[in-house]
PAGULO-729105 format. One record per residue: residue in three letters; x, y, z of N, C-alpha, C in turn. Coordinates in steps of 0.1 Angstrom, whole numbers, plus 5000, padded with zeros to 4 digits. Atoms other than C-alpha are relative to their C-alpha. Example, Ala and Ser with C-alpha at 12.3 -4.5 7.8 and 13.67 -1.06 7.14 Angstrom:
% PAGULO-729105
ALA500949885000512349555078500950125000SER499149895000513749895071499250115008
This chain:
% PAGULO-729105
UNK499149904995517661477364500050005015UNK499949994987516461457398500449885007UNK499050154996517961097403501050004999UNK498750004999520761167393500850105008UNK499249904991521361497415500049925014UNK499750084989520261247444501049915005UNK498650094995522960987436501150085000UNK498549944997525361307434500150035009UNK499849934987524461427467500249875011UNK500050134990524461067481501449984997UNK498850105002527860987468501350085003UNK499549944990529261277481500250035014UNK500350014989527761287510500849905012UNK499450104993528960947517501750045000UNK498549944997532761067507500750135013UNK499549904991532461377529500049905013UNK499850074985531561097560501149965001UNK498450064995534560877553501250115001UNK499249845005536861247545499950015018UNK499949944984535661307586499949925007UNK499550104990535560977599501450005000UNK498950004998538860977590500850105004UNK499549865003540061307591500850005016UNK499350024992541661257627501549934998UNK498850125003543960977613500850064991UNK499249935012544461207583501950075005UNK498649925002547461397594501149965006UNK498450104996549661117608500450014987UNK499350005011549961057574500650094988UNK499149905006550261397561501350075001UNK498949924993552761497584501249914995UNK499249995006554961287568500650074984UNK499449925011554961477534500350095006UNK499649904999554861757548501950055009UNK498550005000558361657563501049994996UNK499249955008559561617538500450074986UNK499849935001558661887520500950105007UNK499849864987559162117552502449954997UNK498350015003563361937547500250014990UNK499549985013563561947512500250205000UNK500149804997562762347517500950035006UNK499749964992564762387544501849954993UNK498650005008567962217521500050124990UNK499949895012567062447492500350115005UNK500249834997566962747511502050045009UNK498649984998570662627528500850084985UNK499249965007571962607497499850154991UNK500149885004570162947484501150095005UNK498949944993572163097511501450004995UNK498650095008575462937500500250064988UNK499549985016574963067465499650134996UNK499849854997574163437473501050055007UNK498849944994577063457497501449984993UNK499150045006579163327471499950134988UNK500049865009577863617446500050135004UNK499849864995577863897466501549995006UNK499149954995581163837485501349904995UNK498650025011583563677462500150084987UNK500249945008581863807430500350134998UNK500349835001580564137433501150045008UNK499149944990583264217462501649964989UNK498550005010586464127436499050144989UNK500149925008584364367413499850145005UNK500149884997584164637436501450005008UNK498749924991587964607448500750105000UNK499049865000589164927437499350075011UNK500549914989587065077463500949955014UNK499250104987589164857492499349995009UNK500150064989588264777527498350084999UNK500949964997584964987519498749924989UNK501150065007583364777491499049945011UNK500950074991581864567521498850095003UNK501349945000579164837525498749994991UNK500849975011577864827493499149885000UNK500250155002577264437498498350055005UNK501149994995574364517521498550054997UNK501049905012572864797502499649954989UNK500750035011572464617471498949865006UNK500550105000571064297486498650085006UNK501249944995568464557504499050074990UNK500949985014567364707467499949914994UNK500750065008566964377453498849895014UNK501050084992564764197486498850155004UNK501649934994562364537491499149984991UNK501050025013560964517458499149854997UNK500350175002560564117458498949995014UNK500749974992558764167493498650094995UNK500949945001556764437484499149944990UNK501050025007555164367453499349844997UNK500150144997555463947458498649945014UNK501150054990553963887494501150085011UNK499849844992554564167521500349875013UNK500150124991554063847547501150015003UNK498750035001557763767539501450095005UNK499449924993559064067556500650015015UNK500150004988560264077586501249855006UNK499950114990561163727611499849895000UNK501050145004558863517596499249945014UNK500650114992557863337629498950115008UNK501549925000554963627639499049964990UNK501150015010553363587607499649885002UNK501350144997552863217613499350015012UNK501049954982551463307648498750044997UNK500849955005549463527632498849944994UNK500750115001548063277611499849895002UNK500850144993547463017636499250055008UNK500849954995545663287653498650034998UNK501349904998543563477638499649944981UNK500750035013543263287598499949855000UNK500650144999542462907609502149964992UNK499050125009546362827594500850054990UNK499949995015545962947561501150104996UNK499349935005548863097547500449984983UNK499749985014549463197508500849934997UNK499350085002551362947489501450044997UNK498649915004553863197472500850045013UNK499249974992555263277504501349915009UNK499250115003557062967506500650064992UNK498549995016559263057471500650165006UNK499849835002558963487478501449995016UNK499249994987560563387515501049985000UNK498950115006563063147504501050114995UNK498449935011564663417477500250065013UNK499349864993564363747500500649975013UNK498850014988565863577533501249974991UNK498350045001568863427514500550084994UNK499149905004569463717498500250075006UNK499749924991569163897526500950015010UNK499150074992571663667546500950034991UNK499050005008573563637516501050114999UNK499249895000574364007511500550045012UNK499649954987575264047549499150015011UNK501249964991572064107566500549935011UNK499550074986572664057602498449955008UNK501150024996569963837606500049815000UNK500150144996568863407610499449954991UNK500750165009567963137591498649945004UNK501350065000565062997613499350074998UNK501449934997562563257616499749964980UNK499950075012562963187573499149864999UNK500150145002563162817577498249945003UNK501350024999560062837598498650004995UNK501349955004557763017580500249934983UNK500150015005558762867550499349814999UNK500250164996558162467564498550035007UNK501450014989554662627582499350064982UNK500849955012553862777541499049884997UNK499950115008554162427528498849915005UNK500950084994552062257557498750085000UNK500849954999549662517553499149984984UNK500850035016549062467511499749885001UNK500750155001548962107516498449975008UNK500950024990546262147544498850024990UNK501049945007544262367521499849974984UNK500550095012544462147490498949975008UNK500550104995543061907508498550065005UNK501849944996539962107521500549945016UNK499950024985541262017560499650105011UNK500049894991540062177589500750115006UNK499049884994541162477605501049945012UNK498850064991542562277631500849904996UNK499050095009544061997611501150084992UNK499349975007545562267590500650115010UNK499049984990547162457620500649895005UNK498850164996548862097630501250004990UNK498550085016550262067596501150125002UNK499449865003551262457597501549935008UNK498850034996553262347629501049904997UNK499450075005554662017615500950084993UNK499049925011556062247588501150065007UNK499249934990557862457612501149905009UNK499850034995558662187629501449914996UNK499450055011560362017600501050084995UNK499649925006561662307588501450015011UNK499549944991563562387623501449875002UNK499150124998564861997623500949964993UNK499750005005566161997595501750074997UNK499249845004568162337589501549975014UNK499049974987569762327627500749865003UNK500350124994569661907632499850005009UNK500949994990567761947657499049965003UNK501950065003564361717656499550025011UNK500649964990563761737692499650155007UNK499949824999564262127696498550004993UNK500949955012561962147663498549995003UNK501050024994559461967680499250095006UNK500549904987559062187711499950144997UNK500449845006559862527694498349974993UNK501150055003556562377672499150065010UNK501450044989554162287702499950175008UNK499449854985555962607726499650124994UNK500549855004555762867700499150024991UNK500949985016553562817671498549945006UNK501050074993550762597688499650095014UNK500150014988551262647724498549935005UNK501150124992548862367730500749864996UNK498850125000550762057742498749884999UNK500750134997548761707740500649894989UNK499350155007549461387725499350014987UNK500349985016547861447690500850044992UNK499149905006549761727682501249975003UNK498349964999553561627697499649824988UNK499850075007552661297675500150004987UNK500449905014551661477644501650055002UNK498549925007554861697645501049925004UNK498650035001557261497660500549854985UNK500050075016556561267625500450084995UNK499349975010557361497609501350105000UNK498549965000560461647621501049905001UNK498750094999561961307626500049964981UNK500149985020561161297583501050104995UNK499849865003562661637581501349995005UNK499149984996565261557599501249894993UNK499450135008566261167583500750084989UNK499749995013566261377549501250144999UNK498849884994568361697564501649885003UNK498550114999571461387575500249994987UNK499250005013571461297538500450104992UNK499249845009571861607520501150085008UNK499049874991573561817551500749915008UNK499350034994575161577566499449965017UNK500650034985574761467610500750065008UNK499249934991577361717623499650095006UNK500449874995576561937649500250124995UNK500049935004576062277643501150075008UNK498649924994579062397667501149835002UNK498750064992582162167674500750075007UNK499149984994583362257705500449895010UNK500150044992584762087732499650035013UNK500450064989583361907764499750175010UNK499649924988582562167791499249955012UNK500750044987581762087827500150075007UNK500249954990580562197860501650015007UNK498449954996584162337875499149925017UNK500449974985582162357915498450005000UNK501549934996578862427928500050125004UNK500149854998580062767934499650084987UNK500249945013579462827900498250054997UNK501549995003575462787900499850155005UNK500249904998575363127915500650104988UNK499549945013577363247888499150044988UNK501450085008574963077863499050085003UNK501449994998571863217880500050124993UNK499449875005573963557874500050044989UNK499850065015574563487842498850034988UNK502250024999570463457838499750124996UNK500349835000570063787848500350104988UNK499749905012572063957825499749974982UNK500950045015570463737797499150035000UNK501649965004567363847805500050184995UNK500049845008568264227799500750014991UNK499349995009570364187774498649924988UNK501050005011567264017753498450135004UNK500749894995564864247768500450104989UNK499749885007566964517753500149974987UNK500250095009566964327722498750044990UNK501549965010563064337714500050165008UNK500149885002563364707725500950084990UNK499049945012565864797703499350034983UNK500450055016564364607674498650084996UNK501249975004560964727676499950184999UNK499149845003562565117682500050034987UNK499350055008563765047651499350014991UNK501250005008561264957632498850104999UNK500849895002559165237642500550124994UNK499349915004561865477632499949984985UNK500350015014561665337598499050014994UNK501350025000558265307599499850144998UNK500049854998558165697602500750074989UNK499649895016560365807572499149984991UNK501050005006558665887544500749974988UNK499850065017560065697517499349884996UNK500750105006559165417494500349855013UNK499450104993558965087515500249924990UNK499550085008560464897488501250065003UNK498549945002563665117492500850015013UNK499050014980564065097535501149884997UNK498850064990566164767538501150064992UNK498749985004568764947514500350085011UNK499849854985568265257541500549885011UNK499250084988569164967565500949954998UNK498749995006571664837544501550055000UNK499349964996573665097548500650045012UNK499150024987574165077583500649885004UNK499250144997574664727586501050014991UNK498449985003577564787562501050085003UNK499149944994579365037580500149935014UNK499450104987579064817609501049894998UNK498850095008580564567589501350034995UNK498449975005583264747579501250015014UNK499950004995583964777613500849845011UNK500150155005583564417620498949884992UNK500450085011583064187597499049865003UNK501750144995580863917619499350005002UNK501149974993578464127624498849944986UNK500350045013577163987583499549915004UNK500550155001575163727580499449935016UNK500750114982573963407606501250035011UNK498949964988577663427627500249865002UNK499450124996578263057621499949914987UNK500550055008578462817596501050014986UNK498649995009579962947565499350164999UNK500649804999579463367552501650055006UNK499249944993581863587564500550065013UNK499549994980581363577601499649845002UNK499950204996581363147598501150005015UNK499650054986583763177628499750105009UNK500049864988582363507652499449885011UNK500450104988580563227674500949905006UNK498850064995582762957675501450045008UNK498849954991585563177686499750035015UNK500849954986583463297713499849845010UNK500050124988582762917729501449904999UNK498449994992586762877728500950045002UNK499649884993587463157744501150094993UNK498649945006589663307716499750154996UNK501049814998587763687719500350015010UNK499850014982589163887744498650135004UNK501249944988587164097767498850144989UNK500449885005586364457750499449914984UNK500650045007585964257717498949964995UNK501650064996582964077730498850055005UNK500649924996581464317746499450064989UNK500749885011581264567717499349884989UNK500450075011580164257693498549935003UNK501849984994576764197717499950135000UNK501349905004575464517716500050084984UNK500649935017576564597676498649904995UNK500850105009574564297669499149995003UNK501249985000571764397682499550134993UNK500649875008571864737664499949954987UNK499650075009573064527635498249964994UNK501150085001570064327635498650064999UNK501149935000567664587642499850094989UNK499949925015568564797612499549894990UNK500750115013567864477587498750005002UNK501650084999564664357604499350194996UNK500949914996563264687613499850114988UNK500149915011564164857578499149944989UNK500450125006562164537563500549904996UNK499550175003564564277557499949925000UNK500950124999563663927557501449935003UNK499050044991565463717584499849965009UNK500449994983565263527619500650085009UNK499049964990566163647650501249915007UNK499650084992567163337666501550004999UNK498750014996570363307652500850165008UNK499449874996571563697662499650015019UNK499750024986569963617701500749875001UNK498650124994572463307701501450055002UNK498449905003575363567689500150065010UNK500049894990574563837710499849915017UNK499950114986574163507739501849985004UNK498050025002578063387730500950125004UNK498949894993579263707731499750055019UNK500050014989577763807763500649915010UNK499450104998578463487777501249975005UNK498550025001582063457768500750125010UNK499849884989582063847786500749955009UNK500249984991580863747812501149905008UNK499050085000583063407815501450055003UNK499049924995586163627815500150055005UNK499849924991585563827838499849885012UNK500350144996584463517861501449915002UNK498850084999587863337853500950085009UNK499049874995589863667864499849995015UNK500149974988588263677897500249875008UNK500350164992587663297906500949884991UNK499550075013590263107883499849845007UNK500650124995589562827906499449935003UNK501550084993586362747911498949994983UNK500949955008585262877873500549914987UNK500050085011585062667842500450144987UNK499049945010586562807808499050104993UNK501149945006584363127791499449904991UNK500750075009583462867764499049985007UNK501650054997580862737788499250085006UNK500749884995579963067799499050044987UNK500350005014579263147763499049914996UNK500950065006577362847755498450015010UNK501549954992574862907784499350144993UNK500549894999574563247778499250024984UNK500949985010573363167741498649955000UNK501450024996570462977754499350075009UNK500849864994569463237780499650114997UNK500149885007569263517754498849954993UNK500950005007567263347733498849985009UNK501350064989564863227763499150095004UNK500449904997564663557774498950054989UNK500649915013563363737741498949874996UNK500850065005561263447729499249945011UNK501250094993559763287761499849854998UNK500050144999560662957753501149925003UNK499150064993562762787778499949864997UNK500250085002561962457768501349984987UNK499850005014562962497729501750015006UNK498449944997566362707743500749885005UNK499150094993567462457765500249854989UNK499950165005566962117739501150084991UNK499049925015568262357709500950034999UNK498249984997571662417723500749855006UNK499450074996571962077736500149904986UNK499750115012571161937701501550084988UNK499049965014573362167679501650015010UNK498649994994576562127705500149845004UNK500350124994575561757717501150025012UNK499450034987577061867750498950015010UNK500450024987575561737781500350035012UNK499449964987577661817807499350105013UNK500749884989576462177813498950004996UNK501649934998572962147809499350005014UNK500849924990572062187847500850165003UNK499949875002574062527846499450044985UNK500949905010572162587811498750035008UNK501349994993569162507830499050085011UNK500549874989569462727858500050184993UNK499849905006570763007835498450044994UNK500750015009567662957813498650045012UNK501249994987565262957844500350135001UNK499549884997566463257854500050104991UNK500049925008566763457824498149974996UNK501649984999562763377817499250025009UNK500949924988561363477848500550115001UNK500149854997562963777854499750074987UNK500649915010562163867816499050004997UNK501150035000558563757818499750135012UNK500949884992558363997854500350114991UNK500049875008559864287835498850034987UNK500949995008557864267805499449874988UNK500350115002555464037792500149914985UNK500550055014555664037757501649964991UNK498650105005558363807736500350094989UNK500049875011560063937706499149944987UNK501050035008557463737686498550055004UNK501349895002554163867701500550144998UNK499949835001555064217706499850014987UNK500149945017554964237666498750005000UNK501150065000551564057671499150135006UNK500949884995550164307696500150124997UNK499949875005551164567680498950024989UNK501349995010548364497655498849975003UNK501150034993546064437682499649835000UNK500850164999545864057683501049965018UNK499350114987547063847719500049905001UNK500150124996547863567723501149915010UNK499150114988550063517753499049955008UNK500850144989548963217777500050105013UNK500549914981546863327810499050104992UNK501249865003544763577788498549954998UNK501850055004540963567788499849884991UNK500450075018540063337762498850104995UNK501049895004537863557736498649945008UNK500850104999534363457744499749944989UNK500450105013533663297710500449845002UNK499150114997536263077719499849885013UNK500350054992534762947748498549965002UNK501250055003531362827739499749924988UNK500450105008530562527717498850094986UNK500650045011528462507685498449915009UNK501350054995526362267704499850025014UNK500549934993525662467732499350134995UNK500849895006524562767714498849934990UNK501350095011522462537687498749995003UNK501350035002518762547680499749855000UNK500750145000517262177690498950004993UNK501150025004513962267680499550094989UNK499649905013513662437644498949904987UNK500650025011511162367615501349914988UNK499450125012512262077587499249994987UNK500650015011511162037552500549874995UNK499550195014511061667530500150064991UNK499949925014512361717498499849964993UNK501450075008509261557483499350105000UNK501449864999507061837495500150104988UNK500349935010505662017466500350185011UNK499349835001506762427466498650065005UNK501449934992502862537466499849925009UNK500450054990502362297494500150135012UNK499249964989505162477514499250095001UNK500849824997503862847508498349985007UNK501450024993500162717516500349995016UNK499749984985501362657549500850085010UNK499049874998503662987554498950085001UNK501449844998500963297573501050094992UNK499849885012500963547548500950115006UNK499149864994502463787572501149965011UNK498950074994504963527588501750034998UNK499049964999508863617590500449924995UNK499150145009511163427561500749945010UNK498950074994512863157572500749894995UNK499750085010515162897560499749855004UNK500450124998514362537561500849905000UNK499150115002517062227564499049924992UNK501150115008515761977537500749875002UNK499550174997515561567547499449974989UNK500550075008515161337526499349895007UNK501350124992512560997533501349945008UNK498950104985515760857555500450085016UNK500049874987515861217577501450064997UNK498649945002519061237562499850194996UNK499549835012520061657549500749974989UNK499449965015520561697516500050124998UNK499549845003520362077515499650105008UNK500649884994518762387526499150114994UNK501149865010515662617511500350125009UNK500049864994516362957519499050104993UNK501249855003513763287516500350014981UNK499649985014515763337482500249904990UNK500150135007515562977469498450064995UNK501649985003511263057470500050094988UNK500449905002511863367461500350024981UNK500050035014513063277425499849924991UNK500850105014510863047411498250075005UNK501349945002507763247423499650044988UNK500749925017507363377384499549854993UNK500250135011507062987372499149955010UNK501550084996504262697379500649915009UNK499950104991504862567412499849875004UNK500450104995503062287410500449864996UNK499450115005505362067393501150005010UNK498850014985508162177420499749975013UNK500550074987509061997450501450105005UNK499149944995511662137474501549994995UNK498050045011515061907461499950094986UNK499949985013514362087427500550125006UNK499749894995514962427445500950015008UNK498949984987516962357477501350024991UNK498649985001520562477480500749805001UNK499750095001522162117474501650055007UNK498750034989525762017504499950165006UNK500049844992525262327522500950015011UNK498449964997527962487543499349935015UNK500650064983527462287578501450025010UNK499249974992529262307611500049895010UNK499650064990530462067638499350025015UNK500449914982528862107679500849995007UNK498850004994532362067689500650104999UNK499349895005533462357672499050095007UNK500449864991533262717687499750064996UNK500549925005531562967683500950134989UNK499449905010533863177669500849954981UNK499950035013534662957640498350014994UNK501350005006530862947634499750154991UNK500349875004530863317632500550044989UNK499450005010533663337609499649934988UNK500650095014532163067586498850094996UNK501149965002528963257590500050144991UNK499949875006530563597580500649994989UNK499350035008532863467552499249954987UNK500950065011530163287534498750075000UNK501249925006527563537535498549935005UNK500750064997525263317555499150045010UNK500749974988522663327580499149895006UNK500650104994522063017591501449825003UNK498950155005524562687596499449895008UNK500450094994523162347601501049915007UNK498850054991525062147627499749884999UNK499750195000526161757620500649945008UNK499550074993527361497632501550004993UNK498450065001531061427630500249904988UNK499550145005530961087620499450004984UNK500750065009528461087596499050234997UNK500249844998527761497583498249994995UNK501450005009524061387565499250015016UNK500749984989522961347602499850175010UNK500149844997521161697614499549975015UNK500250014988521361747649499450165009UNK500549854996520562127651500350144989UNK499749915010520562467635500650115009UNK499149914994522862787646499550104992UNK500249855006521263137638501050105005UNK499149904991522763467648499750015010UNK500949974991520263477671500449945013UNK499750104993521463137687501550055006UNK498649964995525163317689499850125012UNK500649924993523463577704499950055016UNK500450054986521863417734501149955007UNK499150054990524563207741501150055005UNK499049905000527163487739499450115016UNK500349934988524763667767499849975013UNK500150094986524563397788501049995001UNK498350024993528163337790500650145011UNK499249854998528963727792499549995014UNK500249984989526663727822500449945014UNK499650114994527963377840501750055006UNK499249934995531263577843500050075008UNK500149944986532563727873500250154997UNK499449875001533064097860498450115006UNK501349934995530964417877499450094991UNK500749905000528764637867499249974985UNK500650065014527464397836499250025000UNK501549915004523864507822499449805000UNK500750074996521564217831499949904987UNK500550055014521463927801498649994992UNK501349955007519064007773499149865001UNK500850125000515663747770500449894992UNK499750095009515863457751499450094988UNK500349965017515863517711500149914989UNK500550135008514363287691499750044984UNK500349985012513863477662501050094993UNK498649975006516663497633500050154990UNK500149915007515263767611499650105009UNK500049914993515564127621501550025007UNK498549994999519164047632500550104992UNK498949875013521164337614501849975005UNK498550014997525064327608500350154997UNK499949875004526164647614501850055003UNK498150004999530164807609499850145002UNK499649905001531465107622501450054999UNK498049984998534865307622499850085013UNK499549964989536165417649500850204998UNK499849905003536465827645501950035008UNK499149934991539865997660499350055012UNK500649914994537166217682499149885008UNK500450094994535165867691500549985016UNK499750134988535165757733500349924998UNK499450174999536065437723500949994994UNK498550005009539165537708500949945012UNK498950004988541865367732499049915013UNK501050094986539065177754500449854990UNK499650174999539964797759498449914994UNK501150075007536964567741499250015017UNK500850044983536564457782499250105002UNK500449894989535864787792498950104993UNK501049925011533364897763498749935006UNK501550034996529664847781498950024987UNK500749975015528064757746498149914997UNK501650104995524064627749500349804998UNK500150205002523664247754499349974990UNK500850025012521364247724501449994987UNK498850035010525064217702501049955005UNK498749964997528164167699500849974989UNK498849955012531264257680500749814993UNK499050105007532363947656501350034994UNK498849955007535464147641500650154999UNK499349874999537864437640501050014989UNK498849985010539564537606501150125005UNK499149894996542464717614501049994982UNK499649985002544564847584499849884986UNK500450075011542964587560500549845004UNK499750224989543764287587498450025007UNK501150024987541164117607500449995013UNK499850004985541564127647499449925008UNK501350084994539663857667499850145013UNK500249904993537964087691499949955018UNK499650054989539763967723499850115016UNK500349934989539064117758501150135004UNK499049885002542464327758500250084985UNK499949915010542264447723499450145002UNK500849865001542264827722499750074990UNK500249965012540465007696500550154996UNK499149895002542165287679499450044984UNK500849875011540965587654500149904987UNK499750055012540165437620499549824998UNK500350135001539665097631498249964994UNK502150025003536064907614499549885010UNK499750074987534664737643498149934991UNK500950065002531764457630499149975012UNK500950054988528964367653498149924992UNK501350055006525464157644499349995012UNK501349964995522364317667498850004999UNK501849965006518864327672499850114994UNK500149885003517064587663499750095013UNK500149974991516464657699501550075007UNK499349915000519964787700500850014997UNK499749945008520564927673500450155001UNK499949875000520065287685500850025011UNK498949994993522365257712501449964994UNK498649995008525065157690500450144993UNK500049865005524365467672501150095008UNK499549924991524965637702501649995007UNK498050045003528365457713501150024990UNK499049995010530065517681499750104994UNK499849905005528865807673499250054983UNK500450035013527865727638499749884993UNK500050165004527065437617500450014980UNK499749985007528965337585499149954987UNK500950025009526465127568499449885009UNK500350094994523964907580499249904987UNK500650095008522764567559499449875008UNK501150074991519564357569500649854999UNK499350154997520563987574498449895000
């Protein structure tokens, strides 16, 4: 028996090396399935659309025509009582935009997103589009092409960062697909779902959007998403115009994520079932609709506002028309999302772009008929400046309108529009319409912020070099003969006669064969056999996470290439120290002196509190909480989420705020929070 658990641990062992020698190379080649997954998804989910707008507004709408010009209300309302219920009790995830939630989890869950939310997303956006919802296809498309690269990741057992690559592939696939777009898809990817550019990652996804995209031409065809004609620079008196232009894109998305998130709080505040709000939204987006009719749906394409855009980029909307059709469509839009509907934004900041745009173009022709190009190209700028504005990604805006129009002309007036509408909506305020959902549940992650500390300290900088070893030959009563009777458990890495790790004895490995006759037991007969190990490239805050997820209190650190090779061990103790040496190496005042070295793992306590209403630290910033250097906070449940516990996170009544301390202070935690909810020895 014990030969044969050696050649199981050796023949794994050896598979997990090649599994991570390769594991770099791995996701060139995943990223092509996952493209074409992420486009097969991204067809199904067209035609889902296509075959809800065909039953709600041919169908059902001939069967509600004795009501006349008002059945169009009802459209809304019913598709809003059959997507709250499929949301709610399916996957809650699927609510909303989609493109936060993958942020979300590329932030704060290594990737991992539920596999059902792929199918649950798919139905309730296209029903949600279908029946009128005044809402978009990508934020959908995305999260349903970031599900797909997220289950495949986690088949596979892939790292947290391998399986954020795939997430964005998905997305990226998803985006290339749906719009034809591969190079946009790319950049929206890296810009908004990543935001870490390097040559790994744009090679990884742009495989798999050019997959996603090959298999999008065969099914959907290679036609741009608008046919208009040509537009050019009229002058160079126009770039001022343009800059103009900018401006009013940037408050016009601005007012956009204030509307929407208004909105949402307002609904957030009745007190009915949330399975039953998006019908409550429902019926305002169908009285707007009855009003006009393009306010339904994406606003291009096919549905019953397939031409509200296009008219708008050749110029066949006159002035007041345009006007009133950007700001319904942002109330439009904010009633679906914010009642829970399931839907992007992107396409409704392109509409609410067009229309402005086209505005603003007409007014522009009127005054300067000869120096000024035709509203169409007023219009098409102003759809990439809206969205630039609201999302923060001027990159994505600018490719994304030059791939779905394939006009060139005006892209240095898109360019300057786009410039200009993201800096002055970046000075006004910082948050896009995709974080803001984010910080509103206390996570951050716009660029320029602290990094947490977890995040900024290695594995093998914190790591124990010098740490007791056991062979796992050595007899059991040997071990304990050599353990002082009044010595502090500890756990032991076990080598085998090559030095390789094969497992790990822990306190509670001993502790249950003490009733039987030791002296036939060696260590392998007891050790923990592949024990959960960690990387010294990896950070500490994945360490922590693995440490708190798996119930552990110890992780041995390997090599890369080859995981049987032990290079060090990681207590809490080790997170500890190196957590207090960092804290102190920082430039901030009035820090409490770093604690001594701590070499010893037991006595560690993990202790969780809540956060009272009546608590001081209600509404204090993590930065600005002076909490002993003997701890610190691994996690913040809010609401039955986790929070990484980032330097601007503010803690608020109710919140459970984790932390793993000496016992040295322990009683000042007490004292900080007031109370303690339970404390468990480690």
């Amino acid at each position: 028996m014990a030969a044969w658990d050696h050649l199981r641990a050796t023949i794994l062992r050896r598979l997990q090396g090649l599994t991570l020698q390769y594991e770099t190379l791995l996701p060139y080649g995943l990223a092509l399935l996952v493209g074409l997954a992420a486009g097969g998804g991204a067809i199904i989910f067209r035609h889902l659309i296509s075959a809800f707008d065909w039953v709600f507004f041919n169908r059902l709408s001939d069967a509600f025509s004795p009501l006349g010009d008002q059945r169009v209300i009802l459209l809304p309302v019913l598709g809003g009582l059959l997507v709250g219920p499929i949301v709610y009790f399916l996957a809650r995830e699927a609510k909303g935009h989609g493109v936060p939630e993958v942020m979300l989890a590329v932030e704060t869950q290594g990737g991992r997103i539920r596999p059902r939310v792929a199918v649950v997303k798919s139905i309730a956006s296209a029903l949600c589009i279908g029946s009128g919802g005044s809402v978009g296809r990508e934020g959908p498309i995305v999260q349903i092409g970031s599900a797909v690269g997220s289950t495949i990741g986690q088949i596979l057992r892939l790292s947290e960062e391998n399986i954020r690559l795939l997430v964005a592939s998905g997305a990226a696939g998803g985006i290339s697909a749906t719009f034809n777009a591969p190079i946009a898809g790319v950049f929206f990817a890296l810009e908004v779902i990543l935001r870490r550019f390097n040559l790994r990652n744009f090679s990884v996804v742009v495989l798999s959007s050019v997959v996603a995209d090959a298999l999008g031409h065969a099914f959907l065809g290679d036609d741009p998403a608008f046919a208009i004609p040509p537009h050019a620079l009229e002058s160079n008196f126009e770039f001022p115009l343009y800059a103009l232009l900018g401006l009013f894109a940037a408050l016009a998305g601005l007012a956009f994520i204030t509307i929407l998130y208004r909105t949402e709080d307002v609904f957030d505040a009745l007190r009915l079932p949330e399975m039953a709000k998006p019908a409550i939204g429902g019926i305002g987006v169908g009285l707007l609709g009855l009003w006009f009719v393009d306010l339904f749906g994406v606003g291009y394409g096919s549905g019953p506002s397939a031409n509200a855009m296009p008219s708008a980029l050749t110029g066949d909307r006159g002035l007041e028309v345009l006007i009133a059709l950007a700001g319904l469509k942002i109330l439009a839009t904010s009633l679906t999302i914010g009642s829970g509907g399931s839907g992007g934004v992107f396409a409704p900041s392109l509409f609410i772009g067009a229309m402005l745009g086209a505005a603003f173009g007409h007014v522009a022709n009127d005054l300067f008929p000869d120096v000024t190009a035709s509203s169409g190209a007023y219009a098409l700028v102003g759809m990439a400046a809206v969205f630039a504005a609201a999302a923060r990604a001027p990159i994505t805006s600018i490719l994304i309108l030059f791939e779905m129009t394939r006009d060139y002309s005006i892209m240095l007036p898109l360019m300057m529009a786009v410039a200009v509408s993201t800096v002055v909506a970046q000075l006004i305020r910082r948050d896009t319409i995709y974080s803001l959902k984010l910080r509103r549940r206390g996570v951050e992650i716009e660029e320029g912020r602290e990094a947490p500390l977890l995040q900024t300290i290695t594995v093998g900088q914190a790591m124990a070099r010098n740490f007791d070893v056991v062979s796992a030959d050595t007899g059991v009563a040997e071990l304990l003969e050599g353990i002082p009777a009044d010595g502090q458990p500890r756990a032991f890495p076990v080598l085998d006669h090559d030095r390789k790790l094969v497992g790990i004895l822990t306190p509670s490995d001993i502790e249950r064969v003490l009733d039987k006759d030791l002296s036939a037991l060696t260590v392998q007969d007891i050790a923990a056999k592949n024990p959960v190990t960690i990387f010294p490239d990896q950070t500490l805050e994945e360490a922590v996470r693995r440490l708190g997820s798996q119930g552990l209190r110890q992780l041995p650190v390997v090599s890369r290439h080859d995981p049987s090779v032990l290079l060090g061990l990681l207590r809490h103790s080790d997170v500890i120290n190196a957590s207090s040496r960092a804290l102190a190496a920082r430039p901030r005042p009035a820090q409490p002196a770093p604690a001594p070295a701590l070499v010893e793992l037991y006595g560690t306590e993990e202790m969780e509190f809540k956060v009272s209403s009546r608590s001081p630290l209600a509404g204090k910033r993590i930065r600005d909480i002076e909490l002993p250097t003997d701890s610190i906070i691994v996690s913040i449940v809010r609401d039955s989420s986790p929070i990484i516990p980032r330097g601007d996170v503010a803690l608020e009544p109710g919140d459970r705020v984790v932390l793993i301390a000496l016992p040295s202070a322990i009683p000042e935690l007490w004292e900080r929070f007031g109370y303690h909810r339970r404390r468990r020895r480690r």
